[in-house]
C-alpha positions as CSV (number, residue, x, y, z in Angstrom):
1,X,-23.9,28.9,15.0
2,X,-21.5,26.7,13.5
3,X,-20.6,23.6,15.0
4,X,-16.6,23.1,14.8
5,X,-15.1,19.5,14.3
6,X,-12.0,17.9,17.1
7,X,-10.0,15.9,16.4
8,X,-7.0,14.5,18.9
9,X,-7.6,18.2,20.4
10,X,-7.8,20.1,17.1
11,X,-11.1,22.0,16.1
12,X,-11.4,22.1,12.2
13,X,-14.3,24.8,11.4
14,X,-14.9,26.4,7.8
15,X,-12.1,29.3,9.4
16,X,-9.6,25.8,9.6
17,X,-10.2,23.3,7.7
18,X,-9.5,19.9,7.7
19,X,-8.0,19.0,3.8
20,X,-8.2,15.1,3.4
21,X,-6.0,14.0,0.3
22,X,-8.0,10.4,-0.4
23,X,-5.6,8.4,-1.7
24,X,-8.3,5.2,-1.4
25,X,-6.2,2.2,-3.0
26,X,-4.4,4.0,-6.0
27,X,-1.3,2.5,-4.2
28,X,-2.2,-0.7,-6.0
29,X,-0.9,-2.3,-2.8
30,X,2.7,-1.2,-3.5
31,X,3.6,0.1,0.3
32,X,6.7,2.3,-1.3
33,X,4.3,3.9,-3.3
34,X,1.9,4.8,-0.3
35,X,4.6,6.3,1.0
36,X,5.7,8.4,-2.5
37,X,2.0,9.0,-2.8
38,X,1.8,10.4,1.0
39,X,5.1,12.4,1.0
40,X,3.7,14.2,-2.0
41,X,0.2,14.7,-0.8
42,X,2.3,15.9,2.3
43,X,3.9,18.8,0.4
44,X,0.9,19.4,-1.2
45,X,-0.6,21.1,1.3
46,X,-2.4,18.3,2.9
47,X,-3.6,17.7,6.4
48,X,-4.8,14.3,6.5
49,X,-4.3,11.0,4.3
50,X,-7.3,9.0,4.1
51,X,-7.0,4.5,2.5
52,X,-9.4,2.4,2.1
53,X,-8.7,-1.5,3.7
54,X,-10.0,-3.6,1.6
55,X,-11.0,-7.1,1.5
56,X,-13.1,-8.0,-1.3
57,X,-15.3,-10.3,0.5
58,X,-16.8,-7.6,2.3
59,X,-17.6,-5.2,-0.2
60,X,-19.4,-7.7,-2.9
61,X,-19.8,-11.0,-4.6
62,X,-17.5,-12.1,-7.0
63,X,-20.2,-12.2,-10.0
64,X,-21.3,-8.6,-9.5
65,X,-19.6,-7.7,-13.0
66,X,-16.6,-6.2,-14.5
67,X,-14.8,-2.9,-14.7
68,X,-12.6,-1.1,-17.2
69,X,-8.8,-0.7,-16.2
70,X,-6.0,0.4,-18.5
71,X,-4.8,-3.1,-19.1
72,X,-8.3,-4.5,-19.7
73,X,-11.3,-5.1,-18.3
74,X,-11.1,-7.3,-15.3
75,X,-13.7,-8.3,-12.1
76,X,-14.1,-5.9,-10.1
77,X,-14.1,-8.3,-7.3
78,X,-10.9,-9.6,-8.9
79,X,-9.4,-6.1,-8.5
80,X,-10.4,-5.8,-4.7
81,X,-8.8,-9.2,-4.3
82,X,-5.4,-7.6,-5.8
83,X,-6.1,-4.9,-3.2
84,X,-6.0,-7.0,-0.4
85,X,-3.3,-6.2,1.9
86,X,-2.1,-7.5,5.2
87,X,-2.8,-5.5,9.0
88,X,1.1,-5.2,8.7
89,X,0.8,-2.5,5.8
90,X,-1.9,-0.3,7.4
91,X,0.4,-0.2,10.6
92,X,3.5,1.1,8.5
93,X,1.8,3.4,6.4
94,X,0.0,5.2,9.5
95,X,3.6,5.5,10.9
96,X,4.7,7.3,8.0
97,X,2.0,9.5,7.8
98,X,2.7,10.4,11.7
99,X,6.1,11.0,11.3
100,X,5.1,13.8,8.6
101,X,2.6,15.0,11.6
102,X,-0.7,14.6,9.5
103,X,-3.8,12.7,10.5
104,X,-4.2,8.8,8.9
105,X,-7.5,8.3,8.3
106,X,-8.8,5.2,7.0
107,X,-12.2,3.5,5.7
108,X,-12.9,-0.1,6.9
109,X,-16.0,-1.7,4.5
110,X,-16.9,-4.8,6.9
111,X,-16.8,-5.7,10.7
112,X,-13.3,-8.0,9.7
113,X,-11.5,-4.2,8.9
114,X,-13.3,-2.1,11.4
115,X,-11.9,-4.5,13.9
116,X,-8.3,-4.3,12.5
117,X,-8.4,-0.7,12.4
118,X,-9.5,-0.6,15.6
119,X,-6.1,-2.9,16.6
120,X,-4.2,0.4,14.6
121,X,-5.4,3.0,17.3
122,X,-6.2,5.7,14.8
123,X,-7.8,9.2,16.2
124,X,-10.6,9.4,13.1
125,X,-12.1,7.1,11.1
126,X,-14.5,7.3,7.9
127,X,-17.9,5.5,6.8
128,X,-17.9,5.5,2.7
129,X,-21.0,6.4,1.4
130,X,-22.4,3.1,0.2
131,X,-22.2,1.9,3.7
132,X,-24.1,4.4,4.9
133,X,-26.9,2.0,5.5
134,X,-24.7,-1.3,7.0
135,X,-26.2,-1.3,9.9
136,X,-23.8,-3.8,11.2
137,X,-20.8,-1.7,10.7
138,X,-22.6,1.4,11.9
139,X,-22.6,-0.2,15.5
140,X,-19.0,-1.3,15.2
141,X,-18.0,1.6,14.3
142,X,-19.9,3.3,17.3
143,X,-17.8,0.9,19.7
144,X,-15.3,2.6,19.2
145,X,-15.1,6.0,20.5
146,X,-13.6,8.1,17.6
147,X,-14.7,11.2,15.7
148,X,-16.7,10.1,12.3
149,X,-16.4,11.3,9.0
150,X,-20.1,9.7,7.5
151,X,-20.2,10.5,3.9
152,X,-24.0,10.7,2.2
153,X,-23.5,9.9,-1.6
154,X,-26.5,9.1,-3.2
155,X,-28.5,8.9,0.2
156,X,-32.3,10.7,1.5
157,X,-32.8,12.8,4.3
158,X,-33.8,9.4,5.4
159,X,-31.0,7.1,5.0
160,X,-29.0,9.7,6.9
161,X,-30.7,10.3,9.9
162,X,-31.1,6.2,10.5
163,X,-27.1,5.8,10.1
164,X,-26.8,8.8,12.3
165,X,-28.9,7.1,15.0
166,X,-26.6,3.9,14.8
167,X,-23.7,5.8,15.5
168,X,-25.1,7.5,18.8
169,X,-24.5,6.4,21.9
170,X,-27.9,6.3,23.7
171,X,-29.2,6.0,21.0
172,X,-32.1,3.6,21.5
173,X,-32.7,5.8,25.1
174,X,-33.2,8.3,23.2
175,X,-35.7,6.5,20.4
176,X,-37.5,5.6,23.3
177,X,-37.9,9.0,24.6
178,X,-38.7,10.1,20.9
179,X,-41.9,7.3,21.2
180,X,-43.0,9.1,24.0
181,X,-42.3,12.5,22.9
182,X,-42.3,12.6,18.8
183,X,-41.8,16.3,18.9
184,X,-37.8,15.4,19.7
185,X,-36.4,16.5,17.4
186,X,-33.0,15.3,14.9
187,X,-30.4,17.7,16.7
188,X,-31.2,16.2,20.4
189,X,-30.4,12.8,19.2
190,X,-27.5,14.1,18.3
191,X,-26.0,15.4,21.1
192,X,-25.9,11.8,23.0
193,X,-22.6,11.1,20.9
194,X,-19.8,10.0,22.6
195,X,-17.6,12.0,20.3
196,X,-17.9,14.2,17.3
197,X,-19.5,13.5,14.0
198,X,-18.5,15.2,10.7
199,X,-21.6,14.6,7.8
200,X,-19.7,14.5,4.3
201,X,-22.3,16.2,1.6
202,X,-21.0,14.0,-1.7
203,X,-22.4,13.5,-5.2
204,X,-21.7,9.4,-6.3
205,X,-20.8,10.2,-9.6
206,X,-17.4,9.5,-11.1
207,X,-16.6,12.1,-12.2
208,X,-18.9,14.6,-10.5
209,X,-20.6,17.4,-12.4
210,X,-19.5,20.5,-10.4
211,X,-23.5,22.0,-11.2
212,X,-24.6,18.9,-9.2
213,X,-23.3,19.9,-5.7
214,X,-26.2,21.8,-4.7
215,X,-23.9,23.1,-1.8
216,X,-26.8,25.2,0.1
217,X,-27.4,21.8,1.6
218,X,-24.3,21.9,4.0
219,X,-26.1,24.9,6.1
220,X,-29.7,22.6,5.7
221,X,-27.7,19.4,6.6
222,X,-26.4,21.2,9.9
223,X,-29.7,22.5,10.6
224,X,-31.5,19.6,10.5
225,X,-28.5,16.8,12.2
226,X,-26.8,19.5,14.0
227,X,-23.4,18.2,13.4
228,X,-20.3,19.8,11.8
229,X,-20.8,19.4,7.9
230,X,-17.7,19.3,4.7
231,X,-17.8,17.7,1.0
232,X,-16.1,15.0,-0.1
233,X,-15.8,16.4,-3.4
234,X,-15.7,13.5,-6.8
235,X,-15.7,16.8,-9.4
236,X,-12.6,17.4,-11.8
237,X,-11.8,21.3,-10.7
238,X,-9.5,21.6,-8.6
239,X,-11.0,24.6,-7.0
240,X,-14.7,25.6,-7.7
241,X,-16.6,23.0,-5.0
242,X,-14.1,23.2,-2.4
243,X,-13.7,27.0,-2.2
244,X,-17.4,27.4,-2.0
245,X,-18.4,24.8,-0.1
246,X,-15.8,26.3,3.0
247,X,-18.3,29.6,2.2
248,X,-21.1,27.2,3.3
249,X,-19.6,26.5,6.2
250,X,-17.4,22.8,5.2
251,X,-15.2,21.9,8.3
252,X,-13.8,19.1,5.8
253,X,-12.6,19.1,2.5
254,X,-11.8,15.4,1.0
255,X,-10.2,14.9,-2.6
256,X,-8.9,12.4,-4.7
257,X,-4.7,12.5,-5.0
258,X,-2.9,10.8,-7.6
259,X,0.3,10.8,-8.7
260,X,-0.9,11.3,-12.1
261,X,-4.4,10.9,-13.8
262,X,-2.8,8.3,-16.2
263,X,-1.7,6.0,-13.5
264,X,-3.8,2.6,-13.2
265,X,-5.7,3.0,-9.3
266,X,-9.8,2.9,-9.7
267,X,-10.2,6.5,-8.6
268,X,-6.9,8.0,-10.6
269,X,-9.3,9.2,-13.3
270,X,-11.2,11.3,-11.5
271,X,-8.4,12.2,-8.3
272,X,-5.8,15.7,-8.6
273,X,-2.1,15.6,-9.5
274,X,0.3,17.5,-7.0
275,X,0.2,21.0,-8.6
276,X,-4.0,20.8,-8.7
277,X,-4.2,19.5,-5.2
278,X,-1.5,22.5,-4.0
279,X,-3.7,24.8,-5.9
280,X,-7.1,23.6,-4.5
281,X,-5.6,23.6,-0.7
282,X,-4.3,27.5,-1.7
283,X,-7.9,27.7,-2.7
284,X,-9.2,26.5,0.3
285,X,-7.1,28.4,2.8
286,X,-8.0,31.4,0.6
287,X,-11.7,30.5,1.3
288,X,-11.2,29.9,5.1
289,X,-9.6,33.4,5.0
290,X,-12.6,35.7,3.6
291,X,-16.1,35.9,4.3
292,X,-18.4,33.8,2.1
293,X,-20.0,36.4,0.0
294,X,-16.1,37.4,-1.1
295,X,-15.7,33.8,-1.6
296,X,-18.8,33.7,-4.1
297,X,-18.0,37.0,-5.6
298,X,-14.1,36.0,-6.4
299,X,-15.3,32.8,-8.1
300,X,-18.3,34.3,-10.1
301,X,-15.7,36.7,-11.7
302,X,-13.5,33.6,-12.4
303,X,-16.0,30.5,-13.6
304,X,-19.4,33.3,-14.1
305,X,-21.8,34.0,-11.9
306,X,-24.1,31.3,-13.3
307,X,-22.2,28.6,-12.6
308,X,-21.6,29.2,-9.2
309,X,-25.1,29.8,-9.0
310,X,-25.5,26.4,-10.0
311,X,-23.3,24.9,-8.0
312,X,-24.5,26.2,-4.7
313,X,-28.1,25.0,-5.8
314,X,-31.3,25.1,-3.9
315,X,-30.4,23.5,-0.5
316,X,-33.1,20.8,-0.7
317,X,-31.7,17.5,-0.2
318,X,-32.2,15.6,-2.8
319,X,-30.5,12.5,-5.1
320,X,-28.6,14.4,-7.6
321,X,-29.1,13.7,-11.4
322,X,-25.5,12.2,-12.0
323,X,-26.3,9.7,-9.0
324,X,-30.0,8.5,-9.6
325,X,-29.3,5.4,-11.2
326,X,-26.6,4.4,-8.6
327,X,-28.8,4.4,-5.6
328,X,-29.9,0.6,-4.1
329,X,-26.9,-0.3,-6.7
330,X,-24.0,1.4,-4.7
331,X,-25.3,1.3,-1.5
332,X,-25.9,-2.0,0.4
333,X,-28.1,-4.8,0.4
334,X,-28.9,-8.3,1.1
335,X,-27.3,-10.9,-1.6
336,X,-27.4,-14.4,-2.0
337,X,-23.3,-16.1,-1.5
338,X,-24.5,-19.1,-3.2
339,X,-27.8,-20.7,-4.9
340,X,-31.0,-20.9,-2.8
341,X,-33.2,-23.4,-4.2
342,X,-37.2,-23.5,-3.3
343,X,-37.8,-24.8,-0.2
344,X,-34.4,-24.2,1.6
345,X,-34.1,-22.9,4.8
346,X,-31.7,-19.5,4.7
347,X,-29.0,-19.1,7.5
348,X,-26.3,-16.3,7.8
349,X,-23.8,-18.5,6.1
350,X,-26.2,-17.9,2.8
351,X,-26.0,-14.8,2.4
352,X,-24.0,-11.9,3.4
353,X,-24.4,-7.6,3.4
354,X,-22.7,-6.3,-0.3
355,X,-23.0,-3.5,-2.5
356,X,-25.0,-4.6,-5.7
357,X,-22.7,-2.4,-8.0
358,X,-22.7,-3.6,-11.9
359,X,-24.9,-6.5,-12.8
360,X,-27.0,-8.0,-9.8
361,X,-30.3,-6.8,-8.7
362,X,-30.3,-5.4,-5.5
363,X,-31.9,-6.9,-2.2
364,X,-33.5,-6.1,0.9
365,X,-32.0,-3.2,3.0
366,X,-29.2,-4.5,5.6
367,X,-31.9,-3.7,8.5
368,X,-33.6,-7.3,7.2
369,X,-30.3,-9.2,8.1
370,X,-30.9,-10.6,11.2
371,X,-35.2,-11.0,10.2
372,X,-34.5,-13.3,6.7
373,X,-32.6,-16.4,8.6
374,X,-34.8,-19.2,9.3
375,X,-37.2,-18.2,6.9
376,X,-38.3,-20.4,3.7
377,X,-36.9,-19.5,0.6
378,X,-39.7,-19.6,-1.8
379,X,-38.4,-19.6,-5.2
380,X,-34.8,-20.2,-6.5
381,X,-32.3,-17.5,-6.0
382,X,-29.3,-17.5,-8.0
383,X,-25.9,-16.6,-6.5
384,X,-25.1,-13.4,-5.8
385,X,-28.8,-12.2,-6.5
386,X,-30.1,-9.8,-3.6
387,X,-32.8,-11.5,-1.8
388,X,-35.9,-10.0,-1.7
389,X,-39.1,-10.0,0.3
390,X,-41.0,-11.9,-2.9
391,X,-38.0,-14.3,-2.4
392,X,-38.9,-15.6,1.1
């Protein structure tokens, strides 16, 4: 039975669902063009506009490499740093998307923006998927009572079901239970939330091949979590992974909105224009209208019944080829703010919980956080390095 997904009294199934337009940070920090960008999303057919807060010191360390923008290539921590915006412009921009009557939704990357979001009084909030292991901001987010949207971007069966136990309420009750019992089983853990939890099925790739959604996994996902399931969806069509994954049974539907692919925001390149998000919502709703196998017939006839073979895949959860390489990179670790020398005792002012991204090596898992400080560092780590277990 399909598990629907409230929020602020709404239920958003695959008959209704919720369409996110992401528009991340492509305002470059220009709070008139939030606004353009959300008016336009707006009219677009969008029910929900998702940001991203950023403050670079929370995602990761300033010598974690470069990336290539229009105008050059530049730090990427340097970018995030031109990001940076004050609480001031989250509050004003969630007012204007109110008065249109759509959702804000936005993604906080550290404990310093979880707790300003939480000062904003949204009804949702959403866990990127290379924080899907901070354990940190997994319990900070729990505090605070609001449906999740938990994307799972390059992430194992694993990975998922130990963020999923940080977010529950109970849930150490109900680890304890499981010690006693280990025939409890995934869904029961799941049930001790305090409110609703949306799983995000999304391929870390930028752009996205459309044959790597594998989009059989939403029904496995909600089998084996059993919580409402969507896509937040990194391909270029406009149409093909959306429309089928609703015929899986996606209660969400997130996508990248630009105003145009040439503009200069990180996620322009691979986000829709206007007419292709009003085409993918039509899409959608078009989906949410007919049963799933006129869904997969309508779109075999249009992109071949190969493809959408393809794109619907196996069902087995797996990494997807066009995300291998990026997992332990995107996700987070353990890195070094400054040089450890041989010999040094390491506190929590050494090091802090970052995504490794271009050119560091990764480091221990964010679980190790609280286990590393006061131990002996045993060789020299450089600064912005991720510690590992030969390091200590």
């Amino acid at each position: 039975m399909e598990r629907g997904f409230s929020v602020n009294g709404v239920s958003y199934s695959s008959r209704n669902p919720l369409v996110i337009a992401e528009l991340g940070t492509s305002h470059s920090g220009d709070l008139s063009r939030a606004k353009e960008m959300t008016t336009a999303a707006a009219e677009a057919g969008a029910s929900c506009i998702k940001f991203q807060m950023v403050f670079a010191d929370e995602i990761l360390h300033p010598k974690t490499g470069e990336v290539a923008l229009p105008g050059g290539r530049i730090r990427l921590y340097d970018r995030f740093k031109q990001l940076e915006r004050p609480p001031e412009f989250y509050a004003e921009i969630k007012e204007h998307v109110e008065s249109l009557g759509l959702l804000f939704l936005c993604t906080p990357f550290g404990l310093k923006s979880a707790r300003i979001l939480q000062e904003l009084r949204p009804k949702i909030v959403k866990i990127a998927s290379p924080e899907l292991n901070f354990t940190a901001l997994l319990r900070e987010i729990s505090k605070l009572g609001l449906p999740v949207l938990l994307s799972s971007g390059v992430s194992t069966l694993g990975d998922i079901e130990m963020a999923i136990r940080e977010l529950q309420v109970g849930s150490y009750k109900s680890q304890e239970l499981k010690d006693k019992d280990p025939g409890t089983c995934n869904s029961e853990l799941v049930t001790t939330s305090r409110s609703p939890l949306c799983l995000l099925h999304c391929v870390t790739a930028y752009p996205a091949p459309e044959t790597d959604y594998n989009l059989r996994v939403l029904q496995s996902l909600r089998a084996v979590f059993g919580v409402s399931v969507g896509v937040s969806d990194h391909s270029l069509d406009p149409c093909l992974v959306p429309a089928l994954a609703v015929s899986q049974g996606a209660a969400v539907i997130e996508k990248h909105f630009c105003l145009s692919r040439d503009d200069s925001g990180l996620d322009d390149p691979v986000a829709l224009p206007p007419h292709l998000f009003a085409k993918m919502v039509n899409a959608v709703r078009r989906a949410a209208e007919t049963g799933p196998e006129e869904i997969t017939t309508a779109l075999a006839l249009e992109y071949g019944a190969s493809v959408v073979e393809a794109v619907l895949g196996t069902g087995v959860k797996t990494l997807a080829p066009s995300e291998r390489e990026n997992y332990s990179r995107t996700n987070r670790s353990i890195h070094a703010l400054y040089d450890i020398h041989p010999g040094e005792i390491i506190t929590a002012n050494d090091f802090a919980v970052l995504r490794t991204e271009k050119i560091l090596r990764p480091g221990l898992s964010p679980s190790w956080a609280e286990r590393i400080c006061g131990r002996k560092a045993r060789c020299f780590i450089p600064a912005g390095e991720g510690i590992r277990f030969e390091d200590v």
